[in-house]
LOVO-231829 format. One record per residue (C-alpha): residue in three letters; x, y, z. Coordinates in pm, whole numbers, plus 50000, padded with zeros to 5 digits. Example, Ala and Ser with C-alpha at 12.3 -4.5 7.8 and 13.67 -1.06 7.14 Angstrom:
2
ALA512304955050780 SER513674989450714 
This chain:
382
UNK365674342257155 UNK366144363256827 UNK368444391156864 UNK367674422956762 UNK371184438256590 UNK371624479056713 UNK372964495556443 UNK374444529556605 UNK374754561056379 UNK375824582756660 UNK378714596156491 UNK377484594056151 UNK373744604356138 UNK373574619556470 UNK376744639856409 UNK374334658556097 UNK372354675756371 UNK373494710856348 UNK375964722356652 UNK376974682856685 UNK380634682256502 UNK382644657156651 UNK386494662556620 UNK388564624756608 UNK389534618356952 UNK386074625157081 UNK384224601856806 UNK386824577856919 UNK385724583457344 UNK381944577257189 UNK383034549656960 UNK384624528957285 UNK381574536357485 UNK379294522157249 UNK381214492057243 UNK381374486657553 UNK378054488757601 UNK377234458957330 UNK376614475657042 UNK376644454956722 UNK377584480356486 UNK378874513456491 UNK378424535956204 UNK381494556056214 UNK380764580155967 UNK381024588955575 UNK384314588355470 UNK384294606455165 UNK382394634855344 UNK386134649555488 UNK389154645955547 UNK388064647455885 UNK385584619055892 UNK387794597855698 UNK390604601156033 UNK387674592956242 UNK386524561556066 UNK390574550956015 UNK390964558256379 UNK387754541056532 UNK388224510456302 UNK391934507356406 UNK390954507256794 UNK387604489656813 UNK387414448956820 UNK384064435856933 UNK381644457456739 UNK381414458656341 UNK382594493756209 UNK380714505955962 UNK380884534455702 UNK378434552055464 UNK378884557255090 UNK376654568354788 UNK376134543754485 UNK379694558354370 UNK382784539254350 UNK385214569554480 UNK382764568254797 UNK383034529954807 UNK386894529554757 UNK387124554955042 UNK384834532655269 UNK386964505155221 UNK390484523855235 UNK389444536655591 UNK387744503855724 UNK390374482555634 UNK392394481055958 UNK389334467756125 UNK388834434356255 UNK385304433356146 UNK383864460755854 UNK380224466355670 UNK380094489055375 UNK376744512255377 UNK375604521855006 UNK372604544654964 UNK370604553454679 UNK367174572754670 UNK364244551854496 UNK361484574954570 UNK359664597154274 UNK360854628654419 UNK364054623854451 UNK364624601454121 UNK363274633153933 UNK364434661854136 UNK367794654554330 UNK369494623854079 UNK367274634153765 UNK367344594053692 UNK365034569653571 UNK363924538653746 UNK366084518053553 UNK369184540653593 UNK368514534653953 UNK368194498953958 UNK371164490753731 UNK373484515853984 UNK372114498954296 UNK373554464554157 UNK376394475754038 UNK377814493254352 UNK376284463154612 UNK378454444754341 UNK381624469654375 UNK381304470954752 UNK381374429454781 UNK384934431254632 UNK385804445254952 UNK383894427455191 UNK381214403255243 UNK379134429555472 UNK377664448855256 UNK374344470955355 UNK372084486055102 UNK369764516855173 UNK366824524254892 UNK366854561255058 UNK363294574555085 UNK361984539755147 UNK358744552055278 UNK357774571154927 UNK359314548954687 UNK356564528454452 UNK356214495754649 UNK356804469454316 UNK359644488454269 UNK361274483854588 UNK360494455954563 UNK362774447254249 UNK365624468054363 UNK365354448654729 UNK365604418154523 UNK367854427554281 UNK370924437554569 UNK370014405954765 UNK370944386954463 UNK373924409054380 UNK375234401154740 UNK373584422654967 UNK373574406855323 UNK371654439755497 UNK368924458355320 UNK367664485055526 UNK364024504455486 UNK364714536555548 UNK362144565055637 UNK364474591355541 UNK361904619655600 UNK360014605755872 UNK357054601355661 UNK355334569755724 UNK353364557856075 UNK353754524056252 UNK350784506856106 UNK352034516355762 UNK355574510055827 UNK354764473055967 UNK352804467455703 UNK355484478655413 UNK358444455755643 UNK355784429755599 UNK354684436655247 UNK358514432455117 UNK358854394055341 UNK355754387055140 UNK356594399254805 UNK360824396554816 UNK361454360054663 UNK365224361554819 UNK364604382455115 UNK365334352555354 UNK368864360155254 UNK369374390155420 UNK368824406855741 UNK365694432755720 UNK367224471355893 UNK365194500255934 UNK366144538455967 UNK363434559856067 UNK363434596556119 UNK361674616556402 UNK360054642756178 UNK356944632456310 UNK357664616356668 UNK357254581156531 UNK360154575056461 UNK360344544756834 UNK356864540056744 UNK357674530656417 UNK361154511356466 UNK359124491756736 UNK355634482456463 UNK359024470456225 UNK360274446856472 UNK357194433456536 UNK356694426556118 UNK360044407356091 UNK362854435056108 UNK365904421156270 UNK368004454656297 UNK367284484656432 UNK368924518856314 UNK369104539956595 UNK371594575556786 UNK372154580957143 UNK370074606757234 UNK367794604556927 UNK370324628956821 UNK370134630756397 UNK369014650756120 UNK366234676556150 UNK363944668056461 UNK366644635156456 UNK366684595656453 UNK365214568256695 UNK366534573557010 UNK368544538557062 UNK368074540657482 UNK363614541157436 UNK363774510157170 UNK366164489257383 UNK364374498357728 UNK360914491057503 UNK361834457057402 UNK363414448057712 UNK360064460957913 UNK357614448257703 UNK358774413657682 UNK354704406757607 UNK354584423057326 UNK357644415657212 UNK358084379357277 UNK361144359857171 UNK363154392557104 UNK366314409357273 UNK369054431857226 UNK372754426557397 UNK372814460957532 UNK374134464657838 UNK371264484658002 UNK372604501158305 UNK375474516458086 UNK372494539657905 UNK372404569858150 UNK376404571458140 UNK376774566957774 UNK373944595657666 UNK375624617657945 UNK379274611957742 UNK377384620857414 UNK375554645457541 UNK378914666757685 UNK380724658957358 UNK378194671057141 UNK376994701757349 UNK373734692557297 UNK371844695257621 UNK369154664057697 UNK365654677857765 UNK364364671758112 UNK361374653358023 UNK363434631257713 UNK362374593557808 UNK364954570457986 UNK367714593658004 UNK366044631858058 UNK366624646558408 UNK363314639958505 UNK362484605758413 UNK362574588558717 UNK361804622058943 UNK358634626959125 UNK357344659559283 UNK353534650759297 UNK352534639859643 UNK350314608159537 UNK352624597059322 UNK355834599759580 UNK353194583459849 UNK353104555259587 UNK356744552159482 UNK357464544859935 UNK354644521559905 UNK355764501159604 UNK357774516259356 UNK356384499059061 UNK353384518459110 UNK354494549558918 UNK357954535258747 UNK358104508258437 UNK361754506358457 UNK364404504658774 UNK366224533258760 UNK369464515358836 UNK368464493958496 UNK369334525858291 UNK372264535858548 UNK370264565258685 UNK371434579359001 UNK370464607459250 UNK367164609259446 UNK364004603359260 UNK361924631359442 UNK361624666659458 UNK360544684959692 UNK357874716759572 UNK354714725459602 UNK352874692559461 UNK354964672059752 UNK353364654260014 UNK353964647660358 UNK355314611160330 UNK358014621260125 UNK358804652060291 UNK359274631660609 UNK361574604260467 UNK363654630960307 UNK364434643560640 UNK364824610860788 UNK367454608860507 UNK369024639560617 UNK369324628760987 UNK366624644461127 UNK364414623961368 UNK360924651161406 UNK357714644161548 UNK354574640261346 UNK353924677161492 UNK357174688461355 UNK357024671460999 UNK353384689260956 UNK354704722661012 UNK357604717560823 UNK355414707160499 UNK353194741160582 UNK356364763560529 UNK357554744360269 UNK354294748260038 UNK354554784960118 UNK357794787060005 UNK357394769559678 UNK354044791559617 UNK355844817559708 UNK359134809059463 UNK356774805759203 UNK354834841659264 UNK358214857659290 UNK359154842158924 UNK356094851158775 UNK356554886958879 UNK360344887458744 UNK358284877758394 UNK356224901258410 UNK358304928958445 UNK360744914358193 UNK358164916657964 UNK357184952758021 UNK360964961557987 UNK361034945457653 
């Protein structure tokens, strides 16, 4: 079996959302958690950014021993110098240099030529290996750079000692057929790119950004970019708990293929980062939201007591979810309305159960009535 490296940027990229600053000690609580779960690298942030972020990265590569520590710089050699500075207490470190190769931001944010761009991408992969021998390189904007020319600069920081080149979709541009096709495009059209592992970064500005991590594995990526949460810039990254539980699921479509996650710690772990962060997990977010392995409809609760694969793809105890799976309301039915009571110690006749489930539909209706009429009048107050 292939593994498929997890490349966290929790505290790095995820940290960007808005409302998500992370003081030291509480990057450090995430930090452990991700390592304990089996993450292979953990992005620890951007040194250069602040002093701040430079602690955190000191701190977390100082304490942390089975998973790589990683940290970001630009194609500058103050941002490489402080990369390696605060890395260099760890027992295992990756440098992270990023340059934008797109059009766009060539001409509007660096104002630099394609061959500016290329001769700064080798020359800091070529800085950064003085350092170490893990070095990453990022064309940012992969997605809406000019393909022959990612193409050279791919090849160019493979043979300048790149070991990771990651194909970021910065913007969350690109879709999966076009994304697996690109990741395939540069295996077929890379002379070198045998010589380094294939990454990819995708953004969620268009939902696709699991879609499109997943159509990259399947075209030869071996590492997967990825937050807790799916927290990240703008609408965020790829949520690392719906890739894992997809390639772990979908063993048919993704043959040969597995990560070293240690699945039941998911629930536990987004829970931590969730608290830290004070970003709140939607109810309906997959694998980890409230509500992902609830049921209130009655046909589907009659199915879960029959056979729970019926209505869930994944054990809940394979994510470490806990608490009761149904809810009682108005959509209930009478099955599970009777084994909830059996639960609760209660030993009714069929008679019983039936008028119970009578009342409790009333209620519910009832709830609901009493909440639309608390709207309404809201609304003619405001």
């Amino acid at each position: 079996m292939e593994k498929i490296i997890i490349f966290d940027t929790t505290l790095r990229d995820g940290e960007q959302a808005p409302g998500a600053s992370l003081n030291p000690a509480e990057k450090l609580e995430i930090a452990h958690a991700l390592e304990d779960m089996g993450v292979d690298i953990i992005e620890a942030g951007f040194p250069i950014s602040s002093p701040g972020d430079f602690k955190s990265v000191v701190t977390i590569a100082k304490a942390i021993k089975n998973s790589t520590v990683c940290g970001l710089a630009r194609a500058i050699k103050a941002d490489i110098d402080a990369c390696a500075q605060s890395l260099k207490a760890a027992r295992r470190f990756r440098i992270h240099v990023f340059l934008a190769t797109s059009k766009i931001h060539m001409q509007y944010k660096l104002k630099k030529a394609e061959d500016e761009i290329l001769r700064l991408a080798v020359e800091s992969v070529g800085y950064a290996r003085k350092f170490c021998e893990d070095v990453e390189f990022s064309p940012e904007d992969s997605t809406r750079t000019e393909k022959n020319f990612l193409f050279k600069v791919v090849e160019a920081v493979i043979n300048t000692g790149a070991t990771t080149v990651n194909i970021p979709d910065t913007v969350g541009y690109t879709d999966p057929e076009e994304y697996g096709s690109l990741i395939r495009a540069i295996k077929e059209n890379v002379p070198n790119i045998n010589k380094a592992v294939i990454s990819v970064h995708c953004h969620n500005d268009l939902g696709l950004a699991v879609a499109n991590s997943l159509a990259a594995v399947k075209n030869g990526a071996r590492q997967v970019e990825c937050t807790i949460n799916g927290l990240g810039e703008r609408a965020g990254n790829a949520s690392m708990e719906e890739l894992v539980m997809a390639i772990k699921t979908r063993r048919d479509i993704f043959p040969g293929v597995q990560t070293q996650i240690n699945t039941p710690s998911i629930c536990k772990v987004s829970r931590l980062v969730s608290k830290l962060t004070g970003l709140v997990v939607a109810p309906n977010k997959a694998i980890v939201g409230a509500n992902a392995f609830r049921h209130e409809s009655g046909i589907h609760q009659d199915g879960i007591l029959k056979e729970r694969t019926t209505y869930e793809i994944i054990r809940p105890e394979d994510v470490g979810f806990t608490g009761t799976g149904f809810v009682l309301g108005k959509h209930s039915g009478r099955h599970a309305l009777a084994e909830r009571l059996k639960d609760l110690g209660f030993n009714l006749s069929s008679e019983q159960v039936d008028k119970i489930n009578v009342r409790l539909k009333a209620l519910a209706d009832n709830a609901f009535e009493h909440w639309l009429e608390g709207k309404n009048v809201f609304r003619k107050i405001n």
